[in-house]
TORTOR-319166 format. One record per residue: residue in one letter; x, y, z of N, C-alpha, C, CB in turn. Coordinates in Angstrom, 1 decimal, always signed. Glycine has a CB too. Layout:
<nodes>
(a,(X,Y,Z),(X,Y,Z),(X,Y,Z),(X,Y,Z))
...
</nodes>
This chain:
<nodes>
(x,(+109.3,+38.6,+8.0),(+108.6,+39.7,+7.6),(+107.3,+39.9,+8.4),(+108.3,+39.7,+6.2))
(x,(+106.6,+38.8,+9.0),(+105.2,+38.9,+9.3),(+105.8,+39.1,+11.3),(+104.1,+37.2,+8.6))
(x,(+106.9,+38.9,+11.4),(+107.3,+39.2,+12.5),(+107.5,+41.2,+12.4),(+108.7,+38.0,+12.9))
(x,(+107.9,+41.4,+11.9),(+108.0,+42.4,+11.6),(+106.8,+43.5,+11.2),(+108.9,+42.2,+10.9))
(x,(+106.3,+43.3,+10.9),(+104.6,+43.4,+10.4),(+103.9,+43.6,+11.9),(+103.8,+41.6,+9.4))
(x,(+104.1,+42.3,+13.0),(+103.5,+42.8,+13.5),(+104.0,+43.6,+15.1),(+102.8,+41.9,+13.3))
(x,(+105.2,+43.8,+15.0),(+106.0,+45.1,+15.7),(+105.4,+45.9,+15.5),(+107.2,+45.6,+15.5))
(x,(+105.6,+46.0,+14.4),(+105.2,+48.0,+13.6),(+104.0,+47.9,+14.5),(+104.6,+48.5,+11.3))
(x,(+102.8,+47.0,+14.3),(+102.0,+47.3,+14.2),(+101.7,+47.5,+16.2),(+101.4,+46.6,+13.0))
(x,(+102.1,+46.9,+16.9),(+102.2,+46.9,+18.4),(+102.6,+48.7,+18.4),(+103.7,+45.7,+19.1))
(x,(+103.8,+48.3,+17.9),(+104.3,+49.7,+18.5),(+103.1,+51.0,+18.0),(+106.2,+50.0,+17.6))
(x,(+102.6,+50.9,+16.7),(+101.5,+51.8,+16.6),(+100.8,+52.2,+17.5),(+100.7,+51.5,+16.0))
(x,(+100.3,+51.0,+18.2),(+98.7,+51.0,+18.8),(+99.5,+51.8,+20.0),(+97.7,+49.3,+19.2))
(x,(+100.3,+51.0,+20.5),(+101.0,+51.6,+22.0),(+101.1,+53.2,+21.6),(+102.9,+50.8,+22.6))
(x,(+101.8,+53.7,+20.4),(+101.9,+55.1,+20.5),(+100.6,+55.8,+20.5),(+102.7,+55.5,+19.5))
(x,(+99.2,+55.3,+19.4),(+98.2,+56.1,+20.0),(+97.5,+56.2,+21.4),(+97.4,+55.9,+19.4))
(x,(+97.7,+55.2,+21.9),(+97.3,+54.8,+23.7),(+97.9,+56.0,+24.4),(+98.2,+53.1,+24.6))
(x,(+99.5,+55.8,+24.1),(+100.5,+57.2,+24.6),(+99.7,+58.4,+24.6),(+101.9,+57.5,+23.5))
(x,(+99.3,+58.9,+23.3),(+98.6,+59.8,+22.8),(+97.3,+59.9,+23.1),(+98.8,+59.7,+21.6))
(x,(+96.6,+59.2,+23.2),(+95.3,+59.1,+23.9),(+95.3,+59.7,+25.4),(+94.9,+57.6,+23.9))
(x,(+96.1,+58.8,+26.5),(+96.6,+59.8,+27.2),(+96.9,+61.0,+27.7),(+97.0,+59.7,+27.1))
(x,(+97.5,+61.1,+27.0),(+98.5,+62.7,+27.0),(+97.7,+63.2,+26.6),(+100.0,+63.0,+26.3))
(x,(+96.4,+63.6,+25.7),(+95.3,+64.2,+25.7),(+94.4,+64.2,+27.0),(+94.7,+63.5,+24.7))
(x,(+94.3,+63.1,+27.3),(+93.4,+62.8,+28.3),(+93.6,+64.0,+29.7),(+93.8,+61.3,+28.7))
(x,(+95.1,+64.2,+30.0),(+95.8,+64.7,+31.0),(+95.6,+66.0,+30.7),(+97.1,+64.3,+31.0))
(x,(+95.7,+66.5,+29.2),(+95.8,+67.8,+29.3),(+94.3,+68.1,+29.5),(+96.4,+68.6,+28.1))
(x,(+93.4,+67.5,+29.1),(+91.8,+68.5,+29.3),(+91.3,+68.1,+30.8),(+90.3,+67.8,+28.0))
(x,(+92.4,+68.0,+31.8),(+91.9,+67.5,+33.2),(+91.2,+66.8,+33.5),(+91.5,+68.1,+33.8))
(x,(+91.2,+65.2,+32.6),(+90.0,+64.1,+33.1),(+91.3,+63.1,+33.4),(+88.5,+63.5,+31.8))
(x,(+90.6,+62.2,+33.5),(+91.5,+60.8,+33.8),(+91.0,+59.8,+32.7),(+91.1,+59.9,+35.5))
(x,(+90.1,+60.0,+32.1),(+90.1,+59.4,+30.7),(+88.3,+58.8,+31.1),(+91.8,+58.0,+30.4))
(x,(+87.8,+59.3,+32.1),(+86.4,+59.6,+32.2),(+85.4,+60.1,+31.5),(+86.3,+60.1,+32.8))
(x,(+85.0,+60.1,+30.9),(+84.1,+60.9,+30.0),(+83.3,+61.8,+31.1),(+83.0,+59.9,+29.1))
(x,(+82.4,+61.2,+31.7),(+81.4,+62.0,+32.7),(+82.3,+62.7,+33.6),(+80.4,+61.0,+33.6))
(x,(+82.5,+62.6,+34.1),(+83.5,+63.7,+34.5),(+84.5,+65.0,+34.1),(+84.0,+63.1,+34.9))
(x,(+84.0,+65.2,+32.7),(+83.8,+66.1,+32.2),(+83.2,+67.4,+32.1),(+83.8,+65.7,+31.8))
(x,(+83.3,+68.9,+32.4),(+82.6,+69.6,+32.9),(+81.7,+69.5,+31.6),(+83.3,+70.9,+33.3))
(x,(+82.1,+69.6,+30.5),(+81.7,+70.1,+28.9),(+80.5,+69.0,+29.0),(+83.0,+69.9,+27.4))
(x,(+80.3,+67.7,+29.2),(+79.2,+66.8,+29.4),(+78.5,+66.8,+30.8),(+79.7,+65.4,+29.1))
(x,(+78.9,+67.9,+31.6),(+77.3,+67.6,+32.7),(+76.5,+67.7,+32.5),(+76.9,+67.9,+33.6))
(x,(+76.4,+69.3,+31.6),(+75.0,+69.8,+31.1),(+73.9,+68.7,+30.4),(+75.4,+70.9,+30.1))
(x,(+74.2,+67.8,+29.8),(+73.6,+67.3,+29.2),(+73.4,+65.8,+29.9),(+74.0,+67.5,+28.0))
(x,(+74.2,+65.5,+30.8),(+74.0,+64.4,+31.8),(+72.8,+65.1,+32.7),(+75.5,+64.0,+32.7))
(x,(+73.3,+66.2,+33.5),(+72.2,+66.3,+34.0),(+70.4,+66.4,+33.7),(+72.6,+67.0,+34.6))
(x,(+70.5,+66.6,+32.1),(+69.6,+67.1,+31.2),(+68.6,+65.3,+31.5),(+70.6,+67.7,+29.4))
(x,(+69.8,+64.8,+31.3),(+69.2,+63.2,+30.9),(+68.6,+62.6,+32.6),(+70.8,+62.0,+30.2))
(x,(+69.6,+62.7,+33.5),(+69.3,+62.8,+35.1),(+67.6,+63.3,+35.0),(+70.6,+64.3,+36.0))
(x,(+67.9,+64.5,+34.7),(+66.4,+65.5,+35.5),(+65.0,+65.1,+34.5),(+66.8,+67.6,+35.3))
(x,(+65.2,+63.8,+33.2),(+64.1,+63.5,+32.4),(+64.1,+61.9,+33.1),(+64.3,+63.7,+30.6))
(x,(+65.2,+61.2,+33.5),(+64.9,+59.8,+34.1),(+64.6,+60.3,+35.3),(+66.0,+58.6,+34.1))
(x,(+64.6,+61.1,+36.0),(+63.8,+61.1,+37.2),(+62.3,+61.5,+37.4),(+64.5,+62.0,+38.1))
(x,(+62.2,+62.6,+36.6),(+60.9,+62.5,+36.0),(+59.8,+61.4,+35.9),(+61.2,+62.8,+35.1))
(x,(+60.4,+60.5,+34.8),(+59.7,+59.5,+34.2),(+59.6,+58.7,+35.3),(+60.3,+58.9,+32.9))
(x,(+60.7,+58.5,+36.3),(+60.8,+57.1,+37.2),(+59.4,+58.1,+38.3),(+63.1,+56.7,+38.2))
(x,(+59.5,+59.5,+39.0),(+58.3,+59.8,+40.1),(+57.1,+59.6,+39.3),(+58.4,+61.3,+40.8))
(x,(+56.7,+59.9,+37.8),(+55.5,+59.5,+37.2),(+55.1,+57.8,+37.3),(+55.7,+59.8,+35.7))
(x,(+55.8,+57.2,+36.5),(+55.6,+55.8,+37.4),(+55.7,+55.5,+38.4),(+56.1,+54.9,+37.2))
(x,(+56.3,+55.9,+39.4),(+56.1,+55.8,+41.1),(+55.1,+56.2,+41.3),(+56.9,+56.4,+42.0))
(x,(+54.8,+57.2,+41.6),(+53.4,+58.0,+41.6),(+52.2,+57.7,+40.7),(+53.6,+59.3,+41.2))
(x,(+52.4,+57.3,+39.6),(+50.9,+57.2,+39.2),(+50.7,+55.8,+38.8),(+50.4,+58.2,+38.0))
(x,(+51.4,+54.7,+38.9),(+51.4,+53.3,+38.5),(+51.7,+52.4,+39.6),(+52.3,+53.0,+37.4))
(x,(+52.9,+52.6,+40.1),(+53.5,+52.0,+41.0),(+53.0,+51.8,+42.9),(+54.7,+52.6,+40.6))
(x,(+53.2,+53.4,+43.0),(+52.7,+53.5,+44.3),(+51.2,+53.4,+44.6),(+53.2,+54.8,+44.8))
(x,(+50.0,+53.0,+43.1),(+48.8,+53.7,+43.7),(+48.7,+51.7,+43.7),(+47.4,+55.1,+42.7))
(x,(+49.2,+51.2,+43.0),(+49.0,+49.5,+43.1),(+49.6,+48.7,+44.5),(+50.0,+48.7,+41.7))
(x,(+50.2,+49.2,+44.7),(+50.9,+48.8,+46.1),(+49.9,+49.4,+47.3),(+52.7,+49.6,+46.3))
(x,(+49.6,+50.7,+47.0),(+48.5,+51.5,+48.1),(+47.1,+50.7,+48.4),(+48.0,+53.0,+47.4))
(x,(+47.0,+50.0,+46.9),(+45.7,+49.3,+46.8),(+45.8,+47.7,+47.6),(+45.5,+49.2,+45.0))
(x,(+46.9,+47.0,+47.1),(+47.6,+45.8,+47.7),(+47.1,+46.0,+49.2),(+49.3,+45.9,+47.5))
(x,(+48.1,+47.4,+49.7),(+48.3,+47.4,+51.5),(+46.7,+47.8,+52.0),(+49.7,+48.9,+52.2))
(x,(+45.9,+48.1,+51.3),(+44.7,+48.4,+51.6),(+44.0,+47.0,+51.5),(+44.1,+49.7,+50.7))
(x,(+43.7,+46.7,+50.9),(+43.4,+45.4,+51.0),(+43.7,+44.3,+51.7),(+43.6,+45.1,+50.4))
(x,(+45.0,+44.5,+51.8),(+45.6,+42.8,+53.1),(+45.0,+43.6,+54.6),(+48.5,+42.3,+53.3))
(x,(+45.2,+45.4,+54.3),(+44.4,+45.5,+56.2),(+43.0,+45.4,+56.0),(+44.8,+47.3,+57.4))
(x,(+42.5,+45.8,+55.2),(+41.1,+45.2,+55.0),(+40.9,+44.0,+55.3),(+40.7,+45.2,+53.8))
(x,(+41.7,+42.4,+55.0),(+41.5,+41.5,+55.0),(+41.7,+41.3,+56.5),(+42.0,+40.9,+54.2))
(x,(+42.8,+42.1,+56.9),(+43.2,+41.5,+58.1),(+42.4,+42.1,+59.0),(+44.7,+41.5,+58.5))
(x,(+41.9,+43.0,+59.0),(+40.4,+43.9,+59.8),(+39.4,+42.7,+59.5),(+39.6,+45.7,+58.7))
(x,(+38.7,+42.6,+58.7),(+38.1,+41.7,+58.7),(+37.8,+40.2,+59.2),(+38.1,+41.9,+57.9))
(x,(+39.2,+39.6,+59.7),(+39.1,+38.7,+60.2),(+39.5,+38.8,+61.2),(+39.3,+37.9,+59.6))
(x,(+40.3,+39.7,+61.6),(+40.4,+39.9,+63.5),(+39.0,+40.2,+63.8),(+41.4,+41.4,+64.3))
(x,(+37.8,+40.9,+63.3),(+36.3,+41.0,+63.3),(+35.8,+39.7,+63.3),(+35.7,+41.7,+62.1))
(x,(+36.1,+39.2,+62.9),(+35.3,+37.8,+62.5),(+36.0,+36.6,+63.6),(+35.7,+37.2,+60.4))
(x,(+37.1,+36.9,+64.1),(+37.8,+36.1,+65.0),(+36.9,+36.4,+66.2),(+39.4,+36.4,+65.1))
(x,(+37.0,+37.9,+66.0),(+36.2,+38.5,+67.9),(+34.7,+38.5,+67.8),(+36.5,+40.5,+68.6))
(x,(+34.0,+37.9,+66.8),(+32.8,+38.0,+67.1),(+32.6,+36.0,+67.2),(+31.8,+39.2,+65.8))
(x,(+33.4,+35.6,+66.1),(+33.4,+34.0,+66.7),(+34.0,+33.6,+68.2),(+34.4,+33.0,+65.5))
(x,(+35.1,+34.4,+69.1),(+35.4,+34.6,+70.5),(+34.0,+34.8,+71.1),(+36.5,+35.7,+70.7))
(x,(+33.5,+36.1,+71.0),(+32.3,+35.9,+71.6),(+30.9,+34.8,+71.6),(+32.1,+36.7,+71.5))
(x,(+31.1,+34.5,+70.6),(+30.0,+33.4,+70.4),(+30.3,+32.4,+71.1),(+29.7,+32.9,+69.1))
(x,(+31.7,+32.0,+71.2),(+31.9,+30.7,+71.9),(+31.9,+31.1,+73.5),(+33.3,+30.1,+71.5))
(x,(+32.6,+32.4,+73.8),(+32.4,+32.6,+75.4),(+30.6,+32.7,+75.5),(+33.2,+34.3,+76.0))
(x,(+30.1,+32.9,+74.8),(+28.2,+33.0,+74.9),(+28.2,+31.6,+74.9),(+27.1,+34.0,+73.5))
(x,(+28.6,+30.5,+74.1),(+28.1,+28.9,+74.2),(+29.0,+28.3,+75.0),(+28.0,+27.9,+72.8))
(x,(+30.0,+28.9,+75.6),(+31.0,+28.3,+76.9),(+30.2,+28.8,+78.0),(+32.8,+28.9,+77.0))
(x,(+29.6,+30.0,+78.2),(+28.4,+30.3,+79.7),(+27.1,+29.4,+79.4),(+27.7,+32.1,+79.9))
(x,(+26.7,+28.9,+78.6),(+25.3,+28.4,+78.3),(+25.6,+26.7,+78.3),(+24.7,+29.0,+76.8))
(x,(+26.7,+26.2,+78.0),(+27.0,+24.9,+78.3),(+27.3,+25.2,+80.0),(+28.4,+24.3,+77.3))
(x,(+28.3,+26.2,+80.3),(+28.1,+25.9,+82.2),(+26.9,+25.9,+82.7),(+28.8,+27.1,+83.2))
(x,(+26.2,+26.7,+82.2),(+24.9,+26.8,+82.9),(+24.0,+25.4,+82.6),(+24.1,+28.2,+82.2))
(x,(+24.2,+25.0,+81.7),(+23.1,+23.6,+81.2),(+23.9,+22.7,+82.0),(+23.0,+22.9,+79.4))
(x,(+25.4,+22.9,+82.8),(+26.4,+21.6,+83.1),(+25.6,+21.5,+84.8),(+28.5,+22.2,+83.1))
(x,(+25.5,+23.1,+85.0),(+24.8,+23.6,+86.9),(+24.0,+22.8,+86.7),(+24.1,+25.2,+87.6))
(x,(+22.7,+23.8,+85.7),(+21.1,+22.6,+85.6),(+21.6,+21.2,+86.1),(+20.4,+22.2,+83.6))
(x,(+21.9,+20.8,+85.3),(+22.1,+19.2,+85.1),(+22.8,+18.8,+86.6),(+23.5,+18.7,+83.5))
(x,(+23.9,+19.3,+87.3),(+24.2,+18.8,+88.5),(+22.9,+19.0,+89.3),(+25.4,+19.5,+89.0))
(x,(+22.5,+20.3,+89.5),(+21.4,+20.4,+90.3),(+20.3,+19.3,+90.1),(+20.9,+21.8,+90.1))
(x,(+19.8,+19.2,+89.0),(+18.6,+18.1,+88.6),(+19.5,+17.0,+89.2),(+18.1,+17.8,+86.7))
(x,(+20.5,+16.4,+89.2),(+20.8,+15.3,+89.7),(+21.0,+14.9,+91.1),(+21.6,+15.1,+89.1))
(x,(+21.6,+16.1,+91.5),(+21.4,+16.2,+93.1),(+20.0,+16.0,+93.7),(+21.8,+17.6,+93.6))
(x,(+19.1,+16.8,+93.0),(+17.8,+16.8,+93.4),(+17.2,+14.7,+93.4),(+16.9,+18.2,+92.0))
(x,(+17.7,+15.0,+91.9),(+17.1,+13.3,+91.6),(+17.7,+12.6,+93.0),(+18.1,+12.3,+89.8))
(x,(+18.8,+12.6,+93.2),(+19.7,+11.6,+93.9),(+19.0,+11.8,+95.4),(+21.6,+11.9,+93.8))
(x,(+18.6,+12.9,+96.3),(+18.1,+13.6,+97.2),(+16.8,+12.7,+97.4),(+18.0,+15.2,+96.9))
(x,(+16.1,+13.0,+96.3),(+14.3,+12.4,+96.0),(+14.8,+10.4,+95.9),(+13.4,+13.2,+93.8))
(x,(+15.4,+9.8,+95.3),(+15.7,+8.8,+95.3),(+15.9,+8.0,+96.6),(+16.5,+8.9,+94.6))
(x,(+17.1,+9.1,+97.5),(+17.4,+8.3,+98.6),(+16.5,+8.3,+99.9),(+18.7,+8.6,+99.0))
(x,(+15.9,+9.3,+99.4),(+14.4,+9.4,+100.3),(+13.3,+8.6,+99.8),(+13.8,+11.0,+100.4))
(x,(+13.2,+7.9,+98.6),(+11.9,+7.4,+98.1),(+12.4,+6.3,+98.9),(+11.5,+7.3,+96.5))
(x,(+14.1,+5.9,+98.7),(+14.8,+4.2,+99.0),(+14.1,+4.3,+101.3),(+17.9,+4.1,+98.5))
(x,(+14.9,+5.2,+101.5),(+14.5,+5.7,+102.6),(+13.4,+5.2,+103.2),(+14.4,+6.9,+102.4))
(x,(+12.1,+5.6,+103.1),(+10.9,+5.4,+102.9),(+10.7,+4.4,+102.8),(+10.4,+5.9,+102.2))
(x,(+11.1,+3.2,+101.6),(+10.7,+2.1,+101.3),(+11.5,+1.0,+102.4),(+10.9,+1.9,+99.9))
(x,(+12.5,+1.7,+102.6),(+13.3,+0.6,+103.7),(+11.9,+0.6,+104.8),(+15.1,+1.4,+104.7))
(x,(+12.4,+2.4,+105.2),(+11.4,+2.2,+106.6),(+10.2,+1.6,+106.8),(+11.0,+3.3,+107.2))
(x,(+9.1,+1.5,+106.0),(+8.1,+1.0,+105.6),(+8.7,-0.6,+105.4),(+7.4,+1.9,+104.4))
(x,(+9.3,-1.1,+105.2),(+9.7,-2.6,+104.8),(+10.2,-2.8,+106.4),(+11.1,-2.9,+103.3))
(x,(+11.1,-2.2,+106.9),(+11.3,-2.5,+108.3),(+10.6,-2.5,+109.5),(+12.0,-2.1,+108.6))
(x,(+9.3,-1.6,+109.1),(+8.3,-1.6,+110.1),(+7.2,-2.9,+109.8),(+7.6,-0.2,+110.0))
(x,(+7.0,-3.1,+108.4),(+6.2,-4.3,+108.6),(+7.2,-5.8,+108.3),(+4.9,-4.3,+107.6))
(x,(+8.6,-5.9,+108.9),(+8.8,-6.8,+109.1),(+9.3,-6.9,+110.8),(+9.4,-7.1,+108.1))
(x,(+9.6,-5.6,+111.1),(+9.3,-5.4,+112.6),(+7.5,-6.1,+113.5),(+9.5,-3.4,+112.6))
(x,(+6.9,-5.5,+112.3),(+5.4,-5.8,+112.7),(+5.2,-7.9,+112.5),(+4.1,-4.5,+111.2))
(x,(+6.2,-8.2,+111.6),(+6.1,-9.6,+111.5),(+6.4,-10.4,+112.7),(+6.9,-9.9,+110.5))
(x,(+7.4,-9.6,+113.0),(+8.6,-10.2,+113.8),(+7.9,-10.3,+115.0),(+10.1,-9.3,+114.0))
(x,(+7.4,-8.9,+115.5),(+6.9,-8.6,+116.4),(+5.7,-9.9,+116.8),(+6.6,-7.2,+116.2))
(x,(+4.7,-10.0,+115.6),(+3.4,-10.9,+115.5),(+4.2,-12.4,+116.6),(+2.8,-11.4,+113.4))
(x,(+5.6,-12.5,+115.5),(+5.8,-13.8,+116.0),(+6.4,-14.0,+117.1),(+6.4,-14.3,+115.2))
(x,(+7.1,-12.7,+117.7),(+7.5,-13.0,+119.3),(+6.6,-13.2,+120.3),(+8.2,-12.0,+119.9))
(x,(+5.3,-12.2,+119.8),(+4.3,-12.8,+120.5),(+3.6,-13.7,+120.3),(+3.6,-12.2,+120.8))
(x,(+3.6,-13.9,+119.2),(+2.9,-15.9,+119.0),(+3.8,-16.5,+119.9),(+3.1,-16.9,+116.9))
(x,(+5.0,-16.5,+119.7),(+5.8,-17.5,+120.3),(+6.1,-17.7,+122.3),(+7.2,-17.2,+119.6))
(x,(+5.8,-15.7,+122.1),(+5.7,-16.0,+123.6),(+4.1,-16.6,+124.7),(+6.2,-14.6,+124.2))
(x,(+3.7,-16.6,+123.8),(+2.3,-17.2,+123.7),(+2.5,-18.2,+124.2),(+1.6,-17.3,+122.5))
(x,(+2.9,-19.1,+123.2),(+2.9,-20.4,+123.3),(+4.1,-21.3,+124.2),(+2.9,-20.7,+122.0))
(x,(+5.4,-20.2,+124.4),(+6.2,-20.3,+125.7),(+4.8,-20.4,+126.8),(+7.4,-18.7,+125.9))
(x,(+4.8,-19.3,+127.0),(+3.6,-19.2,+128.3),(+2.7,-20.5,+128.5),(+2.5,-17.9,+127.8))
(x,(+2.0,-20.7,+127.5),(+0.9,-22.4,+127.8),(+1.9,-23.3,+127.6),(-0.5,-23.0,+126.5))
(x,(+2.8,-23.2,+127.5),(+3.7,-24.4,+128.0),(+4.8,-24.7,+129.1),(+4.4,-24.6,+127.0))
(x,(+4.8,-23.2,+129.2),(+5.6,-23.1,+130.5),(+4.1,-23.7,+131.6),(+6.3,-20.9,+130.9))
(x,(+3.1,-22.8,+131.7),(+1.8,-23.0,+132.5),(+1.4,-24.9,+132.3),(+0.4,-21.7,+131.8))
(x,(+1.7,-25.0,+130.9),(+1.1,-26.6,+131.2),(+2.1,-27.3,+131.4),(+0.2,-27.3,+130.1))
(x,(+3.6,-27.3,+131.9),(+4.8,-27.5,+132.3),(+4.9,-27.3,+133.5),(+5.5,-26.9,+131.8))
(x,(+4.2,-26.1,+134.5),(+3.9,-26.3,+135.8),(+2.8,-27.1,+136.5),(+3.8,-25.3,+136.1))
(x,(+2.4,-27.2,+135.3),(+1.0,-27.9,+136.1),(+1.4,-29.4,+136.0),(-0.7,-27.5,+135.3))
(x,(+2.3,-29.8,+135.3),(+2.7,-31.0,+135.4),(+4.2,-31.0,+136.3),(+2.7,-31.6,+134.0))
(x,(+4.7,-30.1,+136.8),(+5.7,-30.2,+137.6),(+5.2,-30.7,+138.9),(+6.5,-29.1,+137.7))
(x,(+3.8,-30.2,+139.4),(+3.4,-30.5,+141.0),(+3.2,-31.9,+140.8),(+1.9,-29.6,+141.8))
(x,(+2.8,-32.4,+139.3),(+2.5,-34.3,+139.6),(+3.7,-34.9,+139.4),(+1.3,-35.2,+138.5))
(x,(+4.8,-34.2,+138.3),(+6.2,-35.1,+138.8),(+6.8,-35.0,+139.8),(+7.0,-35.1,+138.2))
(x,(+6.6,-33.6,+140.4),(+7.4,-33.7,+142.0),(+6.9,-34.4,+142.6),(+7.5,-32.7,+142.9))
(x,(+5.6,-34.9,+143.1),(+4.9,-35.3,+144.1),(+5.0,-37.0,+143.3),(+3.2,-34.4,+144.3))
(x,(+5.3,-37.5,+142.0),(+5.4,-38.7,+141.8),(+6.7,-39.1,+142.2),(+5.2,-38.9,+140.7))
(x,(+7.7,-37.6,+141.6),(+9.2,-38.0,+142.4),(+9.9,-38.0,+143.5),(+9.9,-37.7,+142.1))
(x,(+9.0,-37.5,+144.5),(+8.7,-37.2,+146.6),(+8.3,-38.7,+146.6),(+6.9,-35.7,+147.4))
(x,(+7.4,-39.2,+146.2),(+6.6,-40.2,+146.4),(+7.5,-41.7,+146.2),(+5.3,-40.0,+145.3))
(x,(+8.2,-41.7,+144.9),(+9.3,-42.5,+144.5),(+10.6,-42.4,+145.6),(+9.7,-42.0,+143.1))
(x,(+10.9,-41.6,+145.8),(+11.8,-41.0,+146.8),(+11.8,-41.6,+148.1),(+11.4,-39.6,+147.0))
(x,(+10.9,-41.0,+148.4),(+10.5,-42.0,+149.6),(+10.6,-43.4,+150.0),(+9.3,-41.9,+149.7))
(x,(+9.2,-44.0,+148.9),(+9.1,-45.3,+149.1),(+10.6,-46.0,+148.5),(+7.8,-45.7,+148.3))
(x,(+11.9,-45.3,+148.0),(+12.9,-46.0,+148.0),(+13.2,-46.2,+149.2),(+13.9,-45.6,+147.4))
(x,(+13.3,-44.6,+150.0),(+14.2,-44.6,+151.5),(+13.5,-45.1,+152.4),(+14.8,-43.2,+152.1))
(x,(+12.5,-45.0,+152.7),(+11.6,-45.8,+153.3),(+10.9,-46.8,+153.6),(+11.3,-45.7,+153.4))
(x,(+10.9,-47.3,+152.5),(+9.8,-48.5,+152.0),(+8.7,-48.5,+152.1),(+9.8,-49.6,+152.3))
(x,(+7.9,-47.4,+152.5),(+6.6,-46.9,+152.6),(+6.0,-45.9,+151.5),(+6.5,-46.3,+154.0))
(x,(+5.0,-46.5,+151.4),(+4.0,-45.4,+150.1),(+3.7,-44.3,+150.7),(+2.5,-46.0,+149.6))
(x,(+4.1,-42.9,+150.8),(+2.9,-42.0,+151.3),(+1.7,-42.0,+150.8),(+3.1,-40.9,+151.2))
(x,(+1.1,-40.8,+151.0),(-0.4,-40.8,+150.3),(-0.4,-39.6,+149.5),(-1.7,-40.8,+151.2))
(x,(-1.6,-39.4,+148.7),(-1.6,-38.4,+147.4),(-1.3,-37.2,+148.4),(-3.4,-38.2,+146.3))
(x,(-2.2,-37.3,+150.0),(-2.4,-35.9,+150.3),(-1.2,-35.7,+151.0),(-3.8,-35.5,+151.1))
(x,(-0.2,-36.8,+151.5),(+0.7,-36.0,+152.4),(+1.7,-35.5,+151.0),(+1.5,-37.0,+153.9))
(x,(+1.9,-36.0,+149.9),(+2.6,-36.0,+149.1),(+2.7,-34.2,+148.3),(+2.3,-37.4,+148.4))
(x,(+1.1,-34.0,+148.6),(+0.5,-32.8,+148.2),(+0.9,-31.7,+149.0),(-0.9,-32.9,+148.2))
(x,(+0.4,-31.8,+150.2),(+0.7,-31.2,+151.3),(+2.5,-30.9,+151.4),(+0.1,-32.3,+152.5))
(x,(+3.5,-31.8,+151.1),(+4.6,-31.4,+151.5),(+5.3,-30.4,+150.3),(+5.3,-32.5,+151.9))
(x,(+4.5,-30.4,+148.8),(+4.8,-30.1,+147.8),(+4.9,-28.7,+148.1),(+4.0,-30.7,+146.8))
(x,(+3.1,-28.3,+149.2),(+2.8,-27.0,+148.9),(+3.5,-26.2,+150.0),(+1.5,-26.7,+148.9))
(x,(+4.0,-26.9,+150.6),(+5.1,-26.3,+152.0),(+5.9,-25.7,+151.2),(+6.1,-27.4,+153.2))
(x,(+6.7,-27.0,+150.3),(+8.1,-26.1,+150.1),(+8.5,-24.9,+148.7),(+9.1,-27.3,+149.9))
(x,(+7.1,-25.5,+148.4),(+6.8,-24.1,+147.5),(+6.3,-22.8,+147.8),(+6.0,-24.2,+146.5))
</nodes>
């Protein structure tokens, strides 16, 4: 019985579905509601108040917060491309002022190094003139004293020649000469 119970009751439902249908077909829908001529009017009724409501909040909530947003980030971003190009220039102004203090500084050092090797310069030449002037004192001290010794070196060469004429002789000869022939022959051959 409860098998039967629930036939009937299948078969019901399927026949109103049937019937649902076959309604459906005759009022020319497909079982659409909106697509119904008899409901546009009032679709579009509903359409033309949500569009409404949605350009009021676009327009008076939506779009002026976003306007405000995009005004701001280019504000921000104005403001620091400003602040970028005026910190660019400051550094190109302390990038020419460091070259320039870098020139100074070479120049002063060139100059220093210029004045230095001329002070060294100077001090050589002056150190080599009075040791030129030393040197000099002592070539002539020395040739000085070459000289009285060369001179008192000649003056003793005429008595060792004339002792070694004199020796000379009295070997080869066995005779003494005398001071004067010994003098005499010295000054011949000189």
């Amino acid at each position: 019985m409860a098998a039967q119970s629930t036939n009937d009751t299948l078969n019901n439902v399927s026949s109103d579905v049937i019937a649902d249908t076959h309604a459906s077909v005759e009022h020319g829908s497909s079982g659409l509601p909106q697509l119904e001529f008899q409901h546009w009017a009032g679709q579009i009724g509903y359409l033309l108040i949500l569009f409404v409501v949605l350009y009021v909040l676009v327009a008076k909530v939506f779009a002026p917060r976003l306007r405000k947003v995009m005004d701001e980030r280019a504000e921000t971003i104005d403001s620091a491309v400003a602040a970028a190009r005026s910190v660019q220039t400051e550094a190109a102004a302390q990038a020419e002022a460091a070259r320039a203090e870098v020139e100074k500084a070479r120049a002063d050092a060139r100059a220093t190094a210029v004045a230095a090797k001329q002070r060294v310069t100077e001090e050589f030449n002056a150190r080599l003139a009075a040791d030129e002037a030393v040197v000099n004192a002592r070539i002539a001290e020395a040739e000085g004293a070459i000289a009285k010794t060369r001179d008192a070196a000649m003056a003793n060469v005429t008595i060792i020649a004339s002792d070694a004429a004199g020796a000379m002789l009295e070997r080869l000869t066995g005779s003494k000469a005398s001071d004067a022939e010994l003098a005499a022959a010295i000054k011949g051959a000189a």
